[in-house]
C-alpha positions in Angstrom: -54.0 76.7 -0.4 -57.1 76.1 -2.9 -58.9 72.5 -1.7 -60.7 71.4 -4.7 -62.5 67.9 -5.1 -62.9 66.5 -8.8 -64.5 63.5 -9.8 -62.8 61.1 -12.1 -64.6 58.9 -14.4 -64.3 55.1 -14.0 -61.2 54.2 -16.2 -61.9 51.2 -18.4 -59.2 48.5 -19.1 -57.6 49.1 -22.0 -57.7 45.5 -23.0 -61.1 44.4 -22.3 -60.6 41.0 -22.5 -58.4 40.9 -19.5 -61.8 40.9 -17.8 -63.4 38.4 -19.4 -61.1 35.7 -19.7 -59.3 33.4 -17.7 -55.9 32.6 -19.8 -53.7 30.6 -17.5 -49.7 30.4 -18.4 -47.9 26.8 -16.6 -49.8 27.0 -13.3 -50.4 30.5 -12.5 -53.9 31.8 -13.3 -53.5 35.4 -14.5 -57.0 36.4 -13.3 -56.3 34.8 -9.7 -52.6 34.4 -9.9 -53.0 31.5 -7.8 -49.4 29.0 -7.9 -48.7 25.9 -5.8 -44.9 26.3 -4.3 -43.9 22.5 -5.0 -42.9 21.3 -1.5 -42.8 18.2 0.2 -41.2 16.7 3.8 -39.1 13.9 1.6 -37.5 17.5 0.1 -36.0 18.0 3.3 -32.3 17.3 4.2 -30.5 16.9 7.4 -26.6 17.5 6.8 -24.0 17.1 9.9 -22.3 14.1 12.1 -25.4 12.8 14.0 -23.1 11.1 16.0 -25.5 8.7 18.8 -28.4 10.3 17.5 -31.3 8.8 14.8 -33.6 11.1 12.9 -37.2 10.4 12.0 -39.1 13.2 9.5 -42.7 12.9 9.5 -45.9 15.5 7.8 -49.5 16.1 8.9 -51.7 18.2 6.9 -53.4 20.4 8.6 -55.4 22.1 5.4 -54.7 21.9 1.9 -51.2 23.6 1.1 -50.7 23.8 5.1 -49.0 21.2 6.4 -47.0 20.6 9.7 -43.1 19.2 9.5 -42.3 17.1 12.2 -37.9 16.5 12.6 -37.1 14.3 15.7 -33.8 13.4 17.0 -33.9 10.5 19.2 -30.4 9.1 21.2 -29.9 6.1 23.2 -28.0 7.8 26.1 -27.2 11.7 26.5 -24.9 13.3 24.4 -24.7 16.9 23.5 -26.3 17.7 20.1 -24.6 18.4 16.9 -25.1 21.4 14.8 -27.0 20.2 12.1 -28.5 22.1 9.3 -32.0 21.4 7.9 -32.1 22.0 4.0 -34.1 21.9 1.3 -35.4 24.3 -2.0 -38.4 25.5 -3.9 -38.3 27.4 -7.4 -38.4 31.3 -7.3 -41.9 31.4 -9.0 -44.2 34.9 -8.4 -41.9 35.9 -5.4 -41.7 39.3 -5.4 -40.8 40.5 -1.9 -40.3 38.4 1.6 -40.8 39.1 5.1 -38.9 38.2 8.6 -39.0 40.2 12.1 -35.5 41.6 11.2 -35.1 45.6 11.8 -33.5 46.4 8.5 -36.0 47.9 5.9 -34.6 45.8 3.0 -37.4 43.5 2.0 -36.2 42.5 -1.4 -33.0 41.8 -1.4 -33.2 37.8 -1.5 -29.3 37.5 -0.6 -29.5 38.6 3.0 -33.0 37.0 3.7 -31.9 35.1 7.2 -32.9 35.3 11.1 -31.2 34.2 14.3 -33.9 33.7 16.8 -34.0 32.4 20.5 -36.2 32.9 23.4 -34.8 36.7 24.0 -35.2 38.1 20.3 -36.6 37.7 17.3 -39.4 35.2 15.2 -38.2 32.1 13.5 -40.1 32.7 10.5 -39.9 33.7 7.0 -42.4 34.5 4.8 -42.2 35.1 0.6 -44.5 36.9 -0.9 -45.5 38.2 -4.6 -46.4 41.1 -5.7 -50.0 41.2 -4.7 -49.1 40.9 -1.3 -50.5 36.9 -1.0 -48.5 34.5 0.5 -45.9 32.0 -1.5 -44.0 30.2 1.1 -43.9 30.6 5.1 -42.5 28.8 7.6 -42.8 28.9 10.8 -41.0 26.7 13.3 -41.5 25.6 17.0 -38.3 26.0 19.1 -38.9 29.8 20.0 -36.6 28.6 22.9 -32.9 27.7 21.5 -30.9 29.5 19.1 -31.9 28.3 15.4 -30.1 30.1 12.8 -32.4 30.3 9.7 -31.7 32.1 6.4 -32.7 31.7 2.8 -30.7 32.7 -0.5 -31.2 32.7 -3.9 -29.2 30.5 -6.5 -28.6 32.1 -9.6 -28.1 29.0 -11.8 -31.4 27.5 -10.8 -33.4 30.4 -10.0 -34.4 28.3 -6.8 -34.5 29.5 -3.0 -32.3 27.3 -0.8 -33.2 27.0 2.8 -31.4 26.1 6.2 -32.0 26.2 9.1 -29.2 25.8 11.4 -29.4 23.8 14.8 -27.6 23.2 18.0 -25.2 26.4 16.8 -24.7 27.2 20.4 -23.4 25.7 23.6 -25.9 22.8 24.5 -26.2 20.5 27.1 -26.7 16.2 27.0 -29.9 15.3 25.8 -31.7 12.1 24.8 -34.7 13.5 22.1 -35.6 17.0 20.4 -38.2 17.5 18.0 -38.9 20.5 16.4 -41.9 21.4 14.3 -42.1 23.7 10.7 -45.7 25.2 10.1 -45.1 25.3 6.4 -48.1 27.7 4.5 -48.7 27.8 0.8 -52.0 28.9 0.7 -52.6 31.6 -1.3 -53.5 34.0 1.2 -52.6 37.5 2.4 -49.0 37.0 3.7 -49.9 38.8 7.1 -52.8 36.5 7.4 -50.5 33.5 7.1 -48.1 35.3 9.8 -50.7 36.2 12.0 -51.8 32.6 12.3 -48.4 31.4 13.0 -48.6 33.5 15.7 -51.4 32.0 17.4 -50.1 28.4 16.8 -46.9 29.5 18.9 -49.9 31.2 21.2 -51.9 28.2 21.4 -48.6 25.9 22.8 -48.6 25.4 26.4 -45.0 27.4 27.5 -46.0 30.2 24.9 -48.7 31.6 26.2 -48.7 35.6 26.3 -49.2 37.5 29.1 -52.5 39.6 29.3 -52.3 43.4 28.0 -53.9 46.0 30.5 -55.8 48.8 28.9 -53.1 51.2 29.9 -50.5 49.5 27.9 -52.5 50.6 25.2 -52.3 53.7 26.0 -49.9 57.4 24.7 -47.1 57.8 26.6 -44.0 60.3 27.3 -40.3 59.0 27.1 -37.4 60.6 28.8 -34.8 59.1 26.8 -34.0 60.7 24.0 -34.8 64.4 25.6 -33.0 63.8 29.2 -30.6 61.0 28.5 -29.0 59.8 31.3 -28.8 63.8 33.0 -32.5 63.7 34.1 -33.7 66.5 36.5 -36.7 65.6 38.8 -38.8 68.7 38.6 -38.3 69.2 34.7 -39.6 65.6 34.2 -42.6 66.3 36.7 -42.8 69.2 34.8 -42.5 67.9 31.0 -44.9 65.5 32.2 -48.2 67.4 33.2 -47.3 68.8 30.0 -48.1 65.4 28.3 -50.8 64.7 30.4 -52.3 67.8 29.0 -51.7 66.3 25.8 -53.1 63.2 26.7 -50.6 60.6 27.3 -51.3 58.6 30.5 -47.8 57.1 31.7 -44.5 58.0 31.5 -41.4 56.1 30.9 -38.4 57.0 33.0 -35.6 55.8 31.2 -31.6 55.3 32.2 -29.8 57.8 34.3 -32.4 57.8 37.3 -30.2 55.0 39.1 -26.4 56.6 38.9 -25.1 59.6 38.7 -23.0 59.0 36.0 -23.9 60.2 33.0 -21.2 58.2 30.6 -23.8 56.4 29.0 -21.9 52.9 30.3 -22.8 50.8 32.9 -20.0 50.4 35.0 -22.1 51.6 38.1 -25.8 49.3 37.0 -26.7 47.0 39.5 -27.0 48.4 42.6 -30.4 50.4 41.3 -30.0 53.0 44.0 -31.8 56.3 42.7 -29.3 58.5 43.1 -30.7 60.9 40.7 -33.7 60.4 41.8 -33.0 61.3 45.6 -36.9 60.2 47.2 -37.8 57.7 44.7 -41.3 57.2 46.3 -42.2 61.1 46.4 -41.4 61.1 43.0 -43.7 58.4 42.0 -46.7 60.0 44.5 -46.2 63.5 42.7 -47.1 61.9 39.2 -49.6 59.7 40.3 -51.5 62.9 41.7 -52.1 63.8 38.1 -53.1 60.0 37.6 -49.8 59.8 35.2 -49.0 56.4 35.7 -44.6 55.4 35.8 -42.6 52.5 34.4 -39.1 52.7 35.3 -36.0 51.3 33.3 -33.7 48.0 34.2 -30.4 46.8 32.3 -32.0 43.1 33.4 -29.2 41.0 33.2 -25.9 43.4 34.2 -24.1 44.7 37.0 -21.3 46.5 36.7 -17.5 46.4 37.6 -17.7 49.0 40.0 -21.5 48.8 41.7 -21.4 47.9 45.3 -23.0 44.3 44.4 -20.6 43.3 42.3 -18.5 41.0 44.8 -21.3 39.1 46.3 -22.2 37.6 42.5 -18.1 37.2 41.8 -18.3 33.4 40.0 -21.9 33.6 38.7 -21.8 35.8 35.9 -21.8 34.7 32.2 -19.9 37.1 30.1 -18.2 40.0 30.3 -19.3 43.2 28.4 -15.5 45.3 28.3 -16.7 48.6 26.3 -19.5 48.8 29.1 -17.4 48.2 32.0 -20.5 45.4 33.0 -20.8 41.7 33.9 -23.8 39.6 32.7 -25.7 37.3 35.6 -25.7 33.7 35.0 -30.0 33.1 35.4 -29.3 29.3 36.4 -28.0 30.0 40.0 -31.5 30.0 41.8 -30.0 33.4 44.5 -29.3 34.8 40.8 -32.9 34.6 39.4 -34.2 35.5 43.8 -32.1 38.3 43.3 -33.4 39.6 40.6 -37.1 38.9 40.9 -36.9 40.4 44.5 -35.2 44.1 42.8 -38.3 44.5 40.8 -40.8 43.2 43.6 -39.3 45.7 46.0 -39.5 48.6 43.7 -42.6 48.0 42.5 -44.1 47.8 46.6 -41.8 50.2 47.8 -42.3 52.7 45.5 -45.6 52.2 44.1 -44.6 51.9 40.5 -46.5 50.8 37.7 -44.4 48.5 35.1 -40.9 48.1 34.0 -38.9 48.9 30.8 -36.2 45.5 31.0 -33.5 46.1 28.9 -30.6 43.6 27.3 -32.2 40.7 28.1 -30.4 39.0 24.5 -27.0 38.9 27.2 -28.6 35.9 28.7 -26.8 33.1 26.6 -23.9 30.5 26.7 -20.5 30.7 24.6 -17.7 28.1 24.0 -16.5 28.9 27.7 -19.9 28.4 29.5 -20.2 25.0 31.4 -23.0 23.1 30.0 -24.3 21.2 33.5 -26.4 22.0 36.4 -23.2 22.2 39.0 -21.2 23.8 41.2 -24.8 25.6 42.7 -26.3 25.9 39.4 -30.0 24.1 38.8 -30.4 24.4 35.2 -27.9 23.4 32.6 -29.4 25.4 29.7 -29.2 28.9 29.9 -31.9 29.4 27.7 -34.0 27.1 30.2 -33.1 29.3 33.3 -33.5 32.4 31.1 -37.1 31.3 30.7 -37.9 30.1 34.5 -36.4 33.8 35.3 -38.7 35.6 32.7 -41.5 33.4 33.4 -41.7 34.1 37.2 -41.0 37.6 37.0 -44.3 38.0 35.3 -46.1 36.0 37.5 -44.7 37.4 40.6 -45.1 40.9 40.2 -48.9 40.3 38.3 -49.3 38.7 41.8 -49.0 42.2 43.3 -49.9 44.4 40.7 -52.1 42.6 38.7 -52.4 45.4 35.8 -48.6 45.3 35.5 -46.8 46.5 32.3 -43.6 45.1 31.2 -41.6 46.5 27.7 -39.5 45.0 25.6 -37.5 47.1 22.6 -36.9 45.1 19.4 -35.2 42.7 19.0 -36.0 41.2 22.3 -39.7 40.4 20.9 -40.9 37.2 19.7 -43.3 34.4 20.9 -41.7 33.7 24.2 -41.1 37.2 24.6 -45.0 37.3 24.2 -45.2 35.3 27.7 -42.4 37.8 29.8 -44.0 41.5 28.8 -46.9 43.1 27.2 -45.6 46.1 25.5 -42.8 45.3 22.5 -41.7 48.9 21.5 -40.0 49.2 18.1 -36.1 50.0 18.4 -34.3 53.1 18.4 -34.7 55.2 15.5 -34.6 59.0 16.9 -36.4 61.5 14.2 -36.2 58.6 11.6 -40.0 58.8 10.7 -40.3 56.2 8.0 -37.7 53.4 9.8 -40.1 54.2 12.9 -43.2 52.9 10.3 -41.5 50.0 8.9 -39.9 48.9 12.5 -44.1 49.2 14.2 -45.9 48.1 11.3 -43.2 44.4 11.3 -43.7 44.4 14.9 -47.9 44.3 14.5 -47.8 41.6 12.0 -46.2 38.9 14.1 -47.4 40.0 18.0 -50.8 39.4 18.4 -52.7 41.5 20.9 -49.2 42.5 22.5 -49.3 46.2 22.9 -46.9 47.5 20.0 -45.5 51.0 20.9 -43.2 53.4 18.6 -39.7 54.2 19.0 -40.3 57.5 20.8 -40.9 60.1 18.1 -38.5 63.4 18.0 -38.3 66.1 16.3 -36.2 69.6 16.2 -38.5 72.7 17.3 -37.9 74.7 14.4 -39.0 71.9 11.6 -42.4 72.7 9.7 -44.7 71.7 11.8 -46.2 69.7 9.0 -42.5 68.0 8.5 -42.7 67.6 12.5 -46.3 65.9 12.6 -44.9 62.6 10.2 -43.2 61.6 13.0 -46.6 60.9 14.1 -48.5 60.1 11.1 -46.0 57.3 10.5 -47.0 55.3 13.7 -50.6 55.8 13.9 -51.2 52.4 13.9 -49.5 51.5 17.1 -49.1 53.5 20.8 -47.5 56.9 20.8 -44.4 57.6 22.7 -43.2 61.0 22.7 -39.9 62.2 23.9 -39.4 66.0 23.2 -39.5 68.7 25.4 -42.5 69.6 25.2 -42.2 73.1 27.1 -39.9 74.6 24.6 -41.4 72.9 21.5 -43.4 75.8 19.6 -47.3 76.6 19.5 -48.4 74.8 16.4 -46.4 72.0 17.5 -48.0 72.1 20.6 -51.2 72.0 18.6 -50.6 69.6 16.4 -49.4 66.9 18.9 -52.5 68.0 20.7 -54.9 67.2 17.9 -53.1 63.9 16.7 -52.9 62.2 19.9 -56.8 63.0 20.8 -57.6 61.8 17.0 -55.3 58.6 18.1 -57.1 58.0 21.5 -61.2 58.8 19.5 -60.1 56.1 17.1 -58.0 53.6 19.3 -59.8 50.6 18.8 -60.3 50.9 15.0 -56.3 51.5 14.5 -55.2 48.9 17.3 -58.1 46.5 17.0 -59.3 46.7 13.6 -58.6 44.9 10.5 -55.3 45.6 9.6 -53.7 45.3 6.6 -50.1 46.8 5.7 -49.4 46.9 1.6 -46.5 46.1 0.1 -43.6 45.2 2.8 -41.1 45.8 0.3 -42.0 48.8 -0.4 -41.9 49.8 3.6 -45.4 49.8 3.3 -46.8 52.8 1.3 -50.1 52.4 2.7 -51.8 51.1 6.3 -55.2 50.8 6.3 -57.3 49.3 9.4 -60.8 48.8 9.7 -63.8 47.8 12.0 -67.5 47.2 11.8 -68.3 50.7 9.4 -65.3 52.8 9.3 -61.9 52.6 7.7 -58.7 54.6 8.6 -56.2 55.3 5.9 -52.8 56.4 5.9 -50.8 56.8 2.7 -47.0 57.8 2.7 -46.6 57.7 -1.0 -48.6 58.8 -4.4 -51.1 55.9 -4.2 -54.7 55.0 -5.5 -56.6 54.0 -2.9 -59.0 51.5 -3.3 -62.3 51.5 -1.7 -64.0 48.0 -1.5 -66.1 47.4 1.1 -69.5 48.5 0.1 -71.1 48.0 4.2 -68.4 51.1 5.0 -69.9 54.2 6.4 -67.1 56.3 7.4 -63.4 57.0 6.0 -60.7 58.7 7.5 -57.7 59.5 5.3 -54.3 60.4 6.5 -52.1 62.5 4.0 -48.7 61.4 5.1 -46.7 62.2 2.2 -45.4 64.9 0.4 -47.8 65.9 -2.0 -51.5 67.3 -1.6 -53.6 64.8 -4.4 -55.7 62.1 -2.4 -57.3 59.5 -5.2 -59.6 57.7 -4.0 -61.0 54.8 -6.0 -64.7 53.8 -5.1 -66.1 49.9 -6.3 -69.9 51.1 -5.4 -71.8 54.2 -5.2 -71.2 55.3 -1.5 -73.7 57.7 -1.9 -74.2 61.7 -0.3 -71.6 62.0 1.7 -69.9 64.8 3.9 -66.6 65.9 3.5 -64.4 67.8 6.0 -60.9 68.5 5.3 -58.4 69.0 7.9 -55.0 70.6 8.2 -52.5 69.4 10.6 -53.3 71.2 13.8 -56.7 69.8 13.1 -58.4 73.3 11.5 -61.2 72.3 9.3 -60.1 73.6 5.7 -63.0 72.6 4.0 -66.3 71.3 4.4 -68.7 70.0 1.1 -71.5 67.1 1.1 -70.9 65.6 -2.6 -72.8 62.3 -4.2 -69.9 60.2 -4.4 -70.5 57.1 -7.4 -68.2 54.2 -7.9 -64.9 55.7 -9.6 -62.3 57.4 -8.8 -62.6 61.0 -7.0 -59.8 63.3 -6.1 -58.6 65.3 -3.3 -56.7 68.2 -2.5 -55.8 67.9 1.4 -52.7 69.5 3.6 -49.8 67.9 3.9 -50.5 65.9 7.1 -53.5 66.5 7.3 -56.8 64.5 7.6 -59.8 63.6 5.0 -63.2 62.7 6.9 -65.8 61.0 4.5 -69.4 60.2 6.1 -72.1 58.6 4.3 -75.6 60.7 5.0 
């Protein structure tokens, strides 16, 4: 293929006044498009039988249009709390598209706007945006503990939003006070800026805080799942793995099957974690940590099934039971429960010298109409959510106590701000060969998780696809950690090469795509472009025809990623960034082209390979 590069002249409004003016229509300024979201604390309703209880609303301003909403429910003696449901509106005004933690790509569909959070999944918040990307309305509430049900909906005879937010919708037990705090934001900011600071206030909050991310959580790594499945063969993943560390990823996950020898895919036989597939666990570990490939091994946390030898011994201390799987779910608030379980994972991880854990299921940990509210019968905690937390919480601190660099994953939705505190890896959820769910699932997941170490879903593909189809699965996570899970000694040459070349790109530029300024466009259109940047360089990726808009004149260096289906890059320059060095790049990293070219402010254009890579330096 020809590469050419043409310059574009600077394309003047075609209403000049648009420039020069500053006409203003109600409230909204059409050169800032800055609106005030009427709100207020008297706006807000409590509906339900409050019984014993008394409520008090109260609201401090933190800045102007950021305020914090304080609901407390105070009772004379215990009594179980109602559900009640919070309430109030705003008008749809410059709303164009909203955000929440939920895995489903719709982002504009105002009907279905609603999350059901509690400590094991999800973020009680909601965030409405306009079509500049700058925050409306976001809220962000305290209880990260308890199940809140929270959605939003539009009204068509008002045009307004309603909003609940549904309390107490699940078994609780006798208390005397709650409170429970909503961070509402108006500001007129960037909406993953007002996210992102949500997230720290839930950070800052003493029971919150995350647990600290070791350098190799941040690191590429290999996935047996999707290839092996449960039928995993010892030598082939030894084998698949000095593959990968070839490649350049550092640790592997082993996934499900290494514990049973039943390959059903159910969980009748989870519980006993004997390595029966495994055989010599220990040599196993020792053989990858000779080529310095570090090992996580996967848990069902809260299950053991109806025929592992351990079932018995926990007969009257389990929860629920999960009939399609053949499992039983631990009840966390019998102290030999939470023992038991804390001492499985501190004997594997001294026994055989491993390196983190995958926990899986942890969202089985909750009550139902049939679960006894009180701290009897051998139990010490009455909440489950409570002794779900105690659980979580020393599992962390125990095994940092002997592995200090521990890693701990979570897959969506067990993520959120107390999920923060229990792991330091939050990988997105399964979406085999499903490139563009596999952006839109990483790219929610780095908005709301702070420094947490965001990995993909492991990326797939079939050995005879292009190879520039194959590297998307790639190009559409680059801004969070790489897992792989093909088999990468069948997988062909230019694959080979191409996986190669991305991950070392990846690992040259980690703390610019990790670390930098990161700003994902347009969630409602699953974000057509990712950019992140630090000190002098800027990384790119666009996965649709876009113009990209260059705007930082202190910018030395910028990397573009052609992620989409077409060859024209436009690039759209504010300033005159000066000579500059071109090289072009196909997808197994071959330089195409090469020019050095006086770029002015404008627009330039230019013809790359599909996945491949544009490198502008400034002589």
């Amino acid at each position: 293929m020809k590469i050419r590069i043409l310059f574009i002249p600077l394309v003047l409004a075609i209403f000049s006044n648009c420039n020069t003016k500053n006409q203003q229509v109600g409230n909204i300024t059409s050169k800032n498009l800055t609106i005030s979201i009427p709100f207020s604390s008297d706006q807000i309703k409590i509906k339900g039988e409050l019984g014993t209880f008394s409520t008090d609303i109260t609201s401090t301003e933190i800045a102007p249009d950021l305020e914090i909403v304080s609901v407390k429910l105070t009772s004379a003696e215990l009594a179980v709390p109602p559900r009640l449901n919070l309430e109030w509106s705003f008008p749809s005004i410059d709303v164009y598209q909203f955000w929440n933690s939920n895995i489903r790509t719709d982002k504009v569909t105002y009907y279905g706007n609603d999350i059901h959070s509690l400590a094991s999944s999800q973020v009680p918040l909601i965030s409405f945006i306009n079509s500049a990307d700058q925050n409306r309305l976001t809220f962000a509430l305290s209880d990260v503990l308890n199940k809140i049900n929270t959605n939003t909906w539009l009204r068509e005879e008002d045009s307004k939003f309603y909003c609940n937010i549904e309390l107490f919708s699940e078994p609780h037990q006798p208390i005397k006070q709650y409170t429970i705090d909503i961070r509402v934001d108006r500001r007129n900011i960037p909406y993953y800026k007002s996210i992102s600071e949500s997230t720290d206030w839930w950070a800052s909050m003493p029971n919150y805080t995350p647990a600290p991310v070791p350098e190799i959580a941040r690191m590429p790594m290999y996935s047996t799942w999707y290839n092996f499945h449960q039928n995993l063969e010892v030598e082939e993943v030894i084998k698949e793995c000095k593959i990968g560390k070839k490649l350049g990823l550092e640790a592997v996950i082993v996934d499900d099957g290494w514990q049973t020898l039943d390959n059903k895919r159910g969980y009748a036989y989870t519980g006993d974690w004997i390595p029966e597939r495994i055989g010599n666990m220990h040599a196993f570990v020792d053989s990858l940590h000779a080529f310095d490939m570090k090992i996580l091994l996967w848990y069902s946390l809260p299950f053991i099934g109806e025929k592992a030898n351990l079932f018995n011994q926990f007969k009257g201390k389990y929860l629920h039971h999960w009939e399609s799987q053949s499992t039983w779910v631990l009840d966390p608030r019998y102290p030999e429960v939470r023992e038991h379980i804390i001492k499985t994972y501190e004997t594997a991880l001294i026994e055989w010298n491993l390196d983190g854990f995958k926990l899986d299921f942890l969202g089985w940990f909750y009550a139902d109409e049939k679960t006894d509210m009180t701290a009897r019968n051998g139990r010490d905690y009455a909440s489950v959510n409570e002794a779900t937390d105690r659980l979580m919480t020393d599992i962390m601190s125990r095994l940092k106590d002997i592995r200090p660099n521990i890693m701990i994953e979570f897959r969506q939705p067990y993520i959120g701000p107390l999920m923060r505190k229990y792991g330091n890896m939050f990988r997105a959820a399964d979406c085999p060969n499903m490139e563009i769910v596999n952006r839109v699932r990483t790219t929610d997941l780095r908005i709301a998780s702070g420094n947490t170490a965001v990995h993909s879903d492991m990326f797939m593909w079939h050995k005879e696809d292009p190879v520039e189809s194959a590297a998307l699965q790639i190009l559409n996570i680059l801004f969070t950690v790489p897992q792989l899970s093909v088999k990468l000694d069948s997988i062909p040459e230019e694959h080979f090469k191409m996986v190669k070349f991305w991950i070392k790109y990846w690992k040259e530029n980690k703390e610019i795509l990790l670390d930098g300024d990161f700003i994902p466009k347009n969630p409602g259109a699953l974000y057509p472009v990712l950019k992140s940047s630090k000190i002098n360089k800027e990384i790119i990726a666009v996965y649709d025809d876009q113009i990209l808009k260059i705007g930082n004149p202190e910018l030395t260096e910028i990397d573009v990623v052609n992620a989409k289906g077409s060859t024209e890059i436009i690039l759209d320059f504010d300033f005159d960034f000066g000579k500059t060095k071109i090289l072009i790049y196909d997808c197994l990293g071959i330089v195409q082209e090469e020019h050095t070219i006086n770029i002015q402010a404008g627009m330039i254009k230019i013809i790359a390979p599909l996945s491949g890579l544009i490198q502008l330096k400034k002589n």
